[in-house]
Structures are given as structure tokens and as C-alpha cells.
N, C-alpha and C positions, 0 to 999 in steps of 0.2 A: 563606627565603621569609616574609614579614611577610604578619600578615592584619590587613586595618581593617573595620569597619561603618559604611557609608554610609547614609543613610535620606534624602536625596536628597529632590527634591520632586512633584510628580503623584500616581499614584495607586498605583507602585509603589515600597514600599522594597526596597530591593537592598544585600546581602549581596556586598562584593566584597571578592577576594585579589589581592595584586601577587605578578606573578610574574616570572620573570628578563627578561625583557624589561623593567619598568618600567613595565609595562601593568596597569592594573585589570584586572578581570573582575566580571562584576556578575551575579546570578542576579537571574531575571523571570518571573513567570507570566505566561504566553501567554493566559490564560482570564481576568486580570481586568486586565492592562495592554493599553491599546486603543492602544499603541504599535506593537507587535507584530503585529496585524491591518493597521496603518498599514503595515509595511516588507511585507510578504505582497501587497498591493496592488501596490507601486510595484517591485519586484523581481521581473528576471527569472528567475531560478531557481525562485521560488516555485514548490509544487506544490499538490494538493489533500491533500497530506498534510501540509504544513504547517499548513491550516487551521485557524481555530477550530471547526468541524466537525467536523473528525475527530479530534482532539483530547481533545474533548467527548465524542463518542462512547466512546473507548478508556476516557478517565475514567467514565463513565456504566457501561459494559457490562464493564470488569474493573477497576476502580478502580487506575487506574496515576498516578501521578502527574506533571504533566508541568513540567519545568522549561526557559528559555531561557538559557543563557549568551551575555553582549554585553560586548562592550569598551567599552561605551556608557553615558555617567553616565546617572544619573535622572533630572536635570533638562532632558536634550535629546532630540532625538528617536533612534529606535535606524535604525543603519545596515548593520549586521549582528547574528547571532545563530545560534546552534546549539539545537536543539532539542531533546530528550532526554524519554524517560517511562525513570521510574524501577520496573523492573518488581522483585517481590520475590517469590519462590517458594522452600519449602523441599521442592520437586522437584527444580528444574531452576537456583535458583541466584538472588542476587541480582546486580542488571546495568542497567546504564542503557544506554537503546536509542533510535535515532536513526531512522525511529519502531518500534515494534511493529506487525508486519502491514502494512506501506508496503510498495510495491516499491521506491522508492527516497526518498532526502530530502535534498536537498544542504545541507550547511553555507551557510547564507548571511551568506557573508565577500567582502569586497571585496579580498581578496586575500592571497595565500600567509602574512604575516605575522600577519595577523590569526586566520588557523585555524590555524595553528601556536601560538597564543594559548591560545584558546578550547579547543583538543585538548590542551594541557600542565597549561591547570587542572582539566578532566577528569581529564586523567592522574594529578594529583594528588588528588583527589575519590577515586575509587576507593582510590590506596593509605594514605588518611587514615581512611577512614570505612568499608572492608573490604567494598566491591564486589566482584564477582568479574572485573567486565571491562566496556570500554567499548567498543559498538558502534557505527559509523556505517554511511551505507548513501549513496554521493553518487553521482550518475551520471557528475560530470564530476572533482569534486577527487579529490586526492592527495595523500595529509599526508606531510607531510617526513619526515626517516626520525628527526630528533632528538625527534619527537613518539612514539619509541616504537611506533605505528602499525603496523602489514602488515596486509596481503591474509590475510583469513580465508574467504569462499566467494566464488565465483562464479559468475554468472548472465549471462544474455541479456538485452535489454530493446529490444523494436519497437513503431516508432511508424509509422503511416500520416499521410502529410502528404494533408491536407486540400483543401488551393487548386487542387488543377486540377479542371475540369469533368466531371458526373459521367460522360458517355457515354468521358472518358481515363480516368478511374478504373477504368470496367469491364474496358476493352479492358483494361488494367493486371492485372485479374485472372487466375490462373491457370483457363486454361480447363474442364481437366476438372474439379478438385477445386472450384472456385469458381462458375465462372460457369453451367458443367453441373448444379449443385448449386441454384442462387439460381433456374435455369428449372422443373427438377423441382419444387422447393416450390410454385412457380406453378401446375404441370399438379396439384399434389395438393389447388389450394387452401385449405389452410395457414390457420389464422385466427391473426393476430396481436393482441398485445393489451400495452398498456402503461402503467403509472401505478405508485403508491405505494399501494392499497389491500389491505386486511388480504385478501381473497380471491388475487389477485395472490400475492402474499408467500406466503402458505401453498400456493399450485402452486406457486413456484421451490423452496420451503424443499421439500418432497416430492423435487423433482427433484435438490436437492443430496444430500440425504439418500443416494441412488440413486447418486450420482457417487461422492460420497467413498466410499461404499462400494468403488465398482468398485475406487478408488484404495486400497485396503485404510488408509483412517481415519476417524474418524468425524467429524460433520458439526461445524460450529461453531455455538456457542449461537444461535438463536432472536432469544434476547435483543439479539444483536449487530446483526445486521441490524436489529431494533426502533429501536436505538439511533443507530444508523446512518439509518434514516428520521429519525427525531425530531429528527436535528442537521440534518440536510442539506436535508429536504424537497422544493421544486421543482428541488434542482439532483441528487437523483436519482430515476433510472428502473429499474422493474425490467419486463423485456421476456419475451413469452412465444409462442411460436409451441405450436399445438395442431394436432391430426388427427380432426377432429370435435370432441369433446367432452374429447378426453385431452391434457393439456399434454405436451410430446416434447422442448422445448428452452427454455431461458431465460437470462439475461444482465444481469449488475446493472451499472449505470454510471454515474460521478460527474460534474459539471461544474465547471469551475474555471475561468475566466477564458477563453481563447482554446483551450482541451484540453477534450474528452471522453473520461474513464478509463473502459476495462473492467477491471473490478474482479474478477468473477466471474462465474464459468460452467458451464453442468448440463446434464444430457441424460439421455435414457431411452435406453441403446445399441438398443435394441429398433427404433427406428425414425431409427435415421440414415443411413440411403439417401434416406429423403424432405426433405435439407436443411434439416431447420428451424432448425440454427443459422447455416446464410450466409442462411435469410430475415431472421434478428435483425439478423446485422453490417450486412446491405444496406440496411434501415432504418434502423438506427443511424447509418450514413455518410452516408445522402442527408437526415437528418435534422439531422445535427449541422452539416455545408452549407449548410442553411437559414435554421439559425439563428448561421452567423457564423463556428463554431468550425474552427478550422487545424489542427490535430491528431487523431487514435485512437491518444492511451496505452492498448498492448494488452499492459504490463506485461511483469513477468520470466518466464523460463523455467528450468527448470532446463538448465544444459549437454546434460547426457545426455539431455533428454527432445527427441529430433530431430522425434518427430513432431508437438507443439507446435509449436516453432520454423518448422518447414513448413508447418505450419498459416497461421502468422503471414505469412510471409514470400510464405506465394501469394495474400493477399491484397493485397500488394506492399508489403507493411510493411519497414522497414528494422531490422535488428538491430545490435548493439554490444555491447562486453563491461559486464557490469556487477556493480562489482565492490566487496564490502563490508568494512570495515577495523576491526580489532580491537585495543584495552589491556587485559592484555597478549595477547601472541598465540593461536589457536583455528582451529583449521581442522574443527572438528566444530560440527555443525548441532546444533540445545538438546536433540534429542532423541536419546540414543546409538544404538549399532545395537542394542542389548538390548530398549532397548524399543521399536523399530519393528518387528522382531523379531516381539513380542509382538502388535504392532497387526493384524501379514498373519496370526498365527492367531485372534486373536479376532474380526476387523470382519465376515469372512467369514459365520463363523456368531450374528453376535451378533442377536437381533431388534430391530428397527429403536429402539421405548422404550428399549433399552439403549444403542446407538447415542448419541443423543441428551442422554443422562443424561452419558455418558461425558464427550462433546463438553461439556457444559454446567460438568464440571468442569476438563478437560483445556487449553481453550483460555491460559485464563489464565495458566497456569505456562510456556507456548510463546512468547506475545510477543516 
């Protein structure tokens, strides 16, 4: 395998290796080649986790580094590319991840040859420079099997299409769980409330706090969701249904192009008979309706977690396997069973400061 240095002309130089195909490979930052924003645009696959947004954010709030691999010289435009943040922990491992904290991210390659490319000098990447392993996460590709590549976990991933009208939408919903739920918040009148302001944020960030708990881990940094405003701004919302004066459920969500992403989601179990999270969703749909959007990316689930998936699927979301691929192979999640182990005895009784401290340092090494 010969390596050369390109320096190429615009605003990115690129570093590329030939590799058995005869193909370059050219590394790119996403954050200051406005190339990259350029193919994000015009590509279908694109998601909001490709963006420069969230991108920015992961760099911002855990300083991961983010790299693009393109078969694409520097002096043209880019037609495809793989994304990757370079996470590095001496917890849990170093590792290039396609993205951290995405539900999904597809390679965007124009075709089988091309990401069989892009995944070979990865492949090579890691056993040159003593990565522990390369992930990706696509909803739809499937790397060849000479890429080395396999099935390391999998997920679920539903989406609600959009374009039909909202009174088909409803009849769409499951009755009891859904639409018996959307009337109750009605009769409890529910005050809803939504934007990106620091009061906002601090009742979801309470309500999460409260979630992950239940989920026996602890919450993720502050900082993140901070970070996450600062990049994204009017293209996200954080949603908040109340019972008088006490917040009871809330909902963070992204905007990207023709998709609105649920991101995240909280609740005080104390009052979920009074539906305040199908008052969010039912907002959220007849709002993102209005304004245009054809999809509710309502993200992965875990396999085993049915009653998510149910969750999703009564509000007539569509499911699919989604499924994430690993150099060299891994079939365990970053955190082993020891220390999740550890998590269901300590979150239980931990006080909430500590919670938070935890989260504050924990997040980063999980990416």
C-alpha cells in the first residue's frame, strides 16, 4: 500500500493513501471544508447527524475530533464521504465512531465500490495507528464482507411518515394507548410550552435527571444539551407539557431538512396517566405538518426494549432492523456488564449532585 500527500487546492488539504483498488482516499474536516456542508445539502441519505451542527456540538461538549474520508481530490467538489469523530478514552478505549451519540449515519457513498474504499482505509487506519476498532452505524448500507466489517449490535429504528392528513394520522393512532391519552391531557388541561430558553432547559434537564435515574444511569452533561442549543438554535426545540405549575413530561427535537428528529425524552413516572408525553408528540406532528416536514425520526430502540418499540409503533411509526458494523469484530456495547453492573447499584441511591458529576464525567469515555 503506498501513501502520498496531496495539498490539493480550496480550503482543505488532504492527506490521502492509495489503496488496492487504485483509488485515493483523502481525509477532510467537515468543520472548516464548506464542501462537506455542500454534499449534506444535495444528498439523500444525509441526516441531522451529519451536520455541521452536531458535529460542532460533540467537538464543543466532549472534544472528539471529527474527520471525513472521500475518494474525492481537493480541487473538486466532494461526492461522497464517511464521517468518523475520533473518540479517545483511557476507560473505555480508543475508536473511531461514525457518529458518537447518533442513532444512525449512513456512509455517503454513491455506491458499493466506493464504501468498500472508504471502510478498507479505515481498516487500515486503525491497524496502522493502534485504534481499537472502527464503527459505523448506516441504516441502509452493508459493507462487503472483504472490508473485514460484521454486525456488532442491533437496534430498531421508526419513522412516522408525515404526508397524510392530520385527522388519517389520528384515526392511525392506537386507540387506547394514543389517542385515549392525547384526550385525557385535554380534560387535564396540560399547559404546553416550547423554545430553547435557559428556564425551559433547566425543567427538561430536572426531568431527565429523574428518567435516567429510573433507567438506572446517570444523566448526561448539561453542558451537552448547552452545546447542542449553541450549534443548532432555531432548528431545535425543547417541548414541555406541565400540571399546573410542575413540568411532568418533555421532548428535545432536531430539524433537518424535510425530517423532525426525536432526540430525547423525560418524564416524572408520577403522572403518566395524564398523557403529557402524547400531548408533546401530538404537537410536535401537527406542528412539523405545518411547517413542511415529511417525516418523525423517532430514532433506535434497543431489540429487547418492546415496550418502547410499542410505544413507537402505536403511533403508527414504522420499524426496521438497524444495524451497526464493526473493525475488527465486537458484539459488546462500550460499557461491559461490570460496570452497568455497578450503575443499577449506585444511580439508585446516588443524590441527584452526584448523579450529575458522574454524568458530567462519564459521557465522554461512552461515545
Amino acid at each position: 500500500m503506498g501513501i502520498a500527500v496531496s495539498t490539493g487546492g480550496g480550503t482543505a488539504a488532504a492527506r490521502s493513501v492509495k489503496i488496492d483498488s487504485e483509488m485515493n482516499v483523502y481525509e477532510v474536516d467537515p468543520l472548516s471544508d464548506p464542501r462537506w456542508q455542500a454534499l449534506i445539502n444535495r444528498h439523500s441519505e444525509a441526516s441531522v447527524f451529519h451536520s455541521a451542527s452536531w458535529v460542532r456540538a460533540l467537538k464543543e461538549s466532549y472534544n472528539y475530533s471529527p474527520i471525513v474520508l472521500t475518494t474525492c481530490r481537493p480541487e473538486g467538489a466532494l461526492t461522497n464521504g464517511v464521517l468518523f469523530s475520533r473518540v479517545e478514552s483511557w476507560l473505555t478505549g480508543k475508536r473511531l465512531v461514525s457518529m458518537p451519540f447518533s442513532d444512525h449515519c449512513d456512509p455517503l457513498a454513491s455506491n458499493p465500490v466506493e464504501l468498500d474504499d472508504l471502510l478498507l482505509y479505515a481498516r487500515q487506519w486503525v491497524e496502522s495507528r493502534s485504534w481499537e476498532y472502527v464503527e459505523i452505524r448506516p441504516r441502509s448500507h452493508r459493507p462487503q464482507v472483504q472490508t473485514g466489517f460484521q454486525e456488532s449490535l442491533r437496534y430498531r429504528i421508526h419513522c412516522l411518515d408525515l404526508r397524510a392528513n392530520n385527522q388519517t394520522l389520528f384515526k392511525n393512532f392506537h386507540k387506547d394507548s394514543i389517542q385515549r391519552k392525547i384526550r385525557r391531557a385535554e380534560r387535564e388541561k396540560l399547559i404546553y410550552e416550547d423554545g430553547i430558553s435557559e428556564n425551559l432547559l433547566k425543567k427538561f434537564y430536572e426531568l431527565l435527571v429523574i428518567t435516567r435515574r429510573r433507567h438506572f444511569l446517570p444523566p448526561q452533561p448539561l453542558s451537552w444539551f448547552r452545546a447542542l442549543i449553541d450549534a443548532f438554535r432555531g432548528d431545535l426545540k425543547i417541548r414541555i407539557a406541565s400540571k399546573g405549575d410542575v413540568p411532568i413530561a418533555s421532548i428535545l427535537t432536531l430539524a433537518h431538512k424535510k425530517s423532525l428528529v426525536y432526540k430525547y425524552g423525560c418524564s416524572d413516572s408520577r403522572f403518566h396517566s395524564s398523557g403529557g408525553m402524547m400531548l408533546l408528540f401530538w404537537n410536535t406532528i401537527q406542528e412539523a405538518k405545518d411547517k413542511g416536514f415529511e417525516e418523525l425520526d423517532m430514532g433506535r430502540s434497543d431489540v429487547e426494549n418492546v415496550g418502547l418499540t410499542s410505544f413507537k409503533e402505536h403511533w403508527g411509526a414504522i420499524g426496521k432492523p438497524l444495524v451497526y458494523w464493526a473493525y475488527p469484530p465486537r458484539s459488546e456495547a462500550v460499557l461491559n456488564t461490570w460496570q452497568k453492573n455497578l450503575l443499577r447499584r449506585f444511580v439508585p441511591v446516588a443524590p441527584k449532585f452526584m448523579l450529575r458529576m458522574v454524568g458530567e464525567h462519564l459521557y465522554r469515555h461512552i461515545g
